[in-house]
VMD Tcl script that draws the C-alpha trace (Angstrom):
set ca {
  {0.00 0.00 0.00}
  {2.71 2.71 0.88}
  {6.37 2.06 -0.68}
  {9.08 4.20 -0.01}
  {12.02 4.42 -2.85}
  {15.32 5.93 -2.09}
  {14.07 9.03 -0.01}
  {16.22 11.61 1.27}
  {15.43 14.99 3.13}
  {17.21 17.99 3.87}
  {17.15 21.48 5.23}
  {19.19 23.58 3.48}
  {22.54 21.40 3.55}
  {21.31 19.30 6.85}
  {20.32 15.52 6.17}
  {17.73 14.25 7.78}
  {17.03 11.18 6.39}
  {18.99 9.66 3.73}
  {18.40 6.36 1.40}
  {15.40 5.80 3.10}
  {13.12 2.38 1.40}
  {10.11 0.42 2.97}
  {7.24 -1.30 1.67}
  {4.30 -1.31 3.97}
  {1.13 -3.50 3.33}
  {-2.61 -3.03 4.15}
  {-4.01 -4.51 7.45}
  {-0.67 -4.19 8.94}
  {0.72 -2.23 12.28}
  {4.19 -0.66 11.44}
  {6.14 1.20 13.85}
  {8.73 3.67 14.36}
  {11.21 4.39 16.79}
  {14.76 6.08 17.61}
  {15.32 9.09 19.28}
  {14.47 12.37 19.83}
  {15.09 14.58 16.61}
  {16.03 10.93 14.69}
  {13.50 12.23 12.00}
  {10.72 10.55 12.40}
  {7.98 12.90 12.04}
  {9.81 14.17 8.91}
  {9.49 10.56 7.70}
  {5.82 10.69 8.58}
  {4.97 14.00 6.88}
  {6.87 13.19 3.64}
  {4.22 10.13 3.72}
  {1.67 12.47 4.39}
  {2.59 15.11 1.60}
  {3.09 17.50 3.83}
  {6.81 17.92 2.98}
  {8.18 16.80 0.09}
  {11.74 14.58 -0.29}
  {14.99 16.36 -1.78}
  {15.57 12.84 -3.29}
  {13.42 9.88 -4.24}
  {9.84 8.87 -3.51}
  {6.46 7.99 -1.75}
  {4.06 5.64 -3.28}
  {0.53 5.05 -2.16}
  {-1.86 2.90 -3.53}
  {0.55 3.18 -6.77}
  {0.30 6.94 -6.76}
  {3.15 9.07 -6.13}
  {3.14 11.62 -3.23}
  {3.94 15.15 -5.12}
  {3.45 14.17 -8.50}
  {0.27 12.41 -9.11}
  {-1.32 13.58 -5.94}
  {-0.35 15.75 -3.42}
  {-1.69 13.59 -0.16}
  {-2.40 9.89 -0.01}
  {-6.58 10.10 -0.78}
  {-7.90 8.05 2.57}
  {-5.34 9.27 4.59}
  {-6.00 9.37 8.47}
  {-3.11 11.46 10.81}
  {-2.13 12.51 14.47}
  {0.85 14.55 14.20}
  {2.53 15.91 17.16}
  {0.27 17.92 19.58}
  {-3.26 17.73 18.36}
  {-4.55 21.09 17.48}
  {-8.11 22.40 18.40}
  {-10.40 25.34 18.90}
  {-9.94 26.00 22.66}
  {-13.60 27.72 23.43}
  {-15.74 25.06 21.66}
  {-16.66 21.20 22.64}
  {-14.76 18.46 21.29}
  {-17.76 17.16 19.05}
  {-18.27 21.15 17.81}
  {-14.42 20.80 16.91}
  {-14.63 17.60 15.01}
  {-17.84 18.58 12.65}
  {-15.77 21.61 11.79}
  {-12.73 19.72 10.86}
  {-15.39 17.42 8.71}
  {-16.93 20.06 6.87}
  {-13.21 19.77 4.97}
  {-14.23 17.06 2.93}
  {-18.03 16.74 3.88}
  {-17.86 13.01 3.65}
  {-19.46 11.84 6.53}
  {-22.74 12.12 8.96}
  {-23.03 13.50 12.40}
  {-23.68 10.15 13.26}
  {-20.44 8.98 12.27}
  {-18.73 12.03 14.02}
  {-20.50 10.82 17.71}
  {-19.41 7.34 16.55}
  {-15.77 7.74 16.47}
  {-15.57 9.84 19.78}
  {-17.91 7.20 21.28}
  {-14.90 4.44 19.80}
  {-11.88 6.25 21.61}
  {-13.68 6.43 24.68}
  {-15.47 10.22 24.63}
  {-19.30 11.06 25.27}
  {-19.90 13.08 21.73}
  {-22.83 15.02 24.49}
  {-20.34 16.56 26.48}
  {-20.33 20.37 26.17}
  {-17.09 20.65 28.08}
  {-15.04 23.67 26.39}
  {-11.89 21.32 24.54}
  {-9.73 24.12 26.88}
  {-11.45 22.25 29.87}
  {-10.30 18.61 29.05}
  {-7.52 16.58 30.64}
  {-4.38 15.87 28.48}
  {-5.15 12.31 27.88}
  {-8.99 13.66 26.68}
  {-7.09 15.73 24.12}
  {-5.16 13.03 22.90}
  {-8.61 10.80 22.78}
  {-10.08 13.54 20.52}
  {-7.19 14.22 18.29}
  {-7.32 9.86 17.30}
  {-11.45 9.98 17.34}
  {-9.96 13.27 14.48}
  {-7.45 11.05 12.59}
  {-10.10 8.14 12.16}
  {-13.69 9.48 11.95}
  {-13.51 9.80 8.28}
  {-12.87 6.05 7.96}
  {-9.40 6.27 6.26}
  {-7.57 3.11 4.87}
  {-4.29 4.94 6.01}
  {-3.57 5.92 9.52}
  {-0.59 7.69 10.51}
  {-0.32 8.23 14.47}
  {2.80 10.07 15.99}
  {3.21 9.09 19.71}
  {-0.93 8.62 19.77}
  {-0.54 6.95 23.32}
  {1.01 10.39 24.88}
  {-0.62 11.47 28.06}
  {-2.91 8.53 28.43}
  {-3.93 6.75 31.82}
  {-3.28 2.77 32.10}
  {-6.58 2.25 30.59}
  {-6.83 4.23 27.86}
  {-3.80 2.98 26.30}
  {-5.15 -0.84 26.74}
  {-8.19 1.04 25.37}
  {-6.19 2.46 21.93}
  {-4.05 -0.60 21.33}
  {-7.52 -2.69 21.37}
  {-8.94 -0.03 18.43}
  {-5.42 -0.17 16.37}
  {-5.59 -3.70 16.62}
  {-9.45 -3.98 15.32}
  {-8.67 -1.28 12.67}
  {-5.65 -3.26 11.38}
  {-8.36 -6.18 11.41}
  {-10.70 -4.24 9.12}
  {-7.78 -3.40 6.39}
  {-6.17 -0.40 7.44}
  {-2.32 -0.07 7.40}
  {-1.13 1.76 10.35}
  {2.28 3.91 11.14}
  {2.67 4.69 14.70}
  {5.82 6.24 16.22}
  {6.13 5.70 20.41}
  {8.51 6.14 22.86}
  {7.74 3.37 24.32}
  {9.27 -0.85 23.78}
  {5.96 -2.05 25.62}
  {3.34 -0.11 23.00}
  {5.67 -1.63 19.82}
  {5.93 -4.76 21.02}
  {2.43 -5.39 21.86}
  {1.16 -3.70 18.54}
  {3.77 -4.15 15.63}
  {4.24 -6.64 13.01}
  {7.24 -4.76 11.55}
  {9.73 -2.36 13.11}
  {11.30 0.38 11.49}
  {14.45 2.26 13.39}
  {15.09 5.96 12.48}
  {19.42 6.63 13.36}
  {21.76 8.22 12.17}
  {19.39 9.29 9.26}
  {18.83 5.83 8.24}
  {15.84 3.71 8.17}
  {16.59 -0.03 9.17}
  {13.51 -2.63 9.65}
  {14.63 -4.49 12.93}
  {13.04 -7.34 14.48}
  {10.51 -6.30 17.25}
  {13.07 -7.88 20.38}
  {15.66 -5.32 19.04}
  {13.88 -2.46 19.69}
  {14.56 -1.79 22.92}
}
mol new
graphics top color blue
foreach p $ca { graphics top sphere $p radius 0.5 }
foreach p [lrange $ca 0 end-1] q [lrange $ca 1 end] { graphics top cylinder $p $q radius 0.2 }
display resetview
């Protein structure tokens, strides 16, 4: 579903990622890890489209990134902190976001939030909720439009016991249901429970490690 071909990225003369290739298929749960800085949310948003590579390419669904179109078409994302209008609910926040493409009902909207663990009737101001409710809105965001591609950096940040059990049983049924997942965490226990495949971002290389290397 999503190949990667010789990619590099720089800015100006500083490499950030160099020679980068991976194939990744649909109904699969990829993930990424390395270190602060290692260049991992670059890697994410040249999938996305959001930056394009200095050198090679992004395939989805046999379309490149850039050149055929600029984003992947059922694309799904959670990209570092989860931005939102501060003075209005989260439910208010997520029908504005859907106007974007107008592809889906209210119904769908309240189903989503009800899936990552959020009562779409709560008129709590998005400035009133807890860190880990943010994070539960931005991934009800990144899925409600039912996208084949999900893209989720760090999605279990700021997250109570339970509601990461509760996110890792969701990736797991979406995976189920055909969508390929990318998911970059700090954390061994979230990879090992979740990933087939393993990718390490270092020294601005991409390597596919086995999952009992990560740590």
């Amino acid at each position: 579903m999503v190949k990667v071909e010789g990619l590099e990225k720089k800015f100006r003369e500083e490499i950030i990622l160099t020679d980068v290739n991976m194939s990744m298929e649909q109904g699969k749960i990829y993930g990424l890890v390395g270190m602060n800085g290692s260049g991992k949310t670059v890697l994410m948003k040249c999938i996305c489209g959001f930056l394009q590579p200095t050198k090679g390419s992004v395939t989805v669904d046999g379309k490149a990134i850039g050149k055929d179109i600029d984003f992947p078409q059922s694309l799904g994302l959670m990209i570092e902190t989860p931005g939102f209008i501060p003075y209005m609910s989260g439910k208010s926040n997520l029908k504005n976001l859907a106007l974007i493409r107008n592809q889906i009902s209210d119904k769908e909207i309240d189903e989503a939030m009800e899936l990552v663990g959020l009562d779409p009737k709560l008129k709590k101001r998005v400035s009133k909720y807890s860190l880990g409710m943010r994070q539960r809105l931005g991934i009800a965001q990144a899925i409600m439009e039912h996208p084949r591609l999900l893209i989720l950096d760090e999605p279990f940040n700021g997250l109570d016991v339970q509601g990461v059990e509760d996110m890792r049983k969701l990736f797991s049924r979406l995976a189920g249901e055909g969508v390929m997942i990318l998911l970059a965490s700090h954390y061994d226990e979230d990879i090992r429970t979740l990933c087939e495949d393993v990718y390490l971002v270092r020294d601005h290389h991409v390597t596919k490690k086995e999952k009992e290397e990560t740590k």
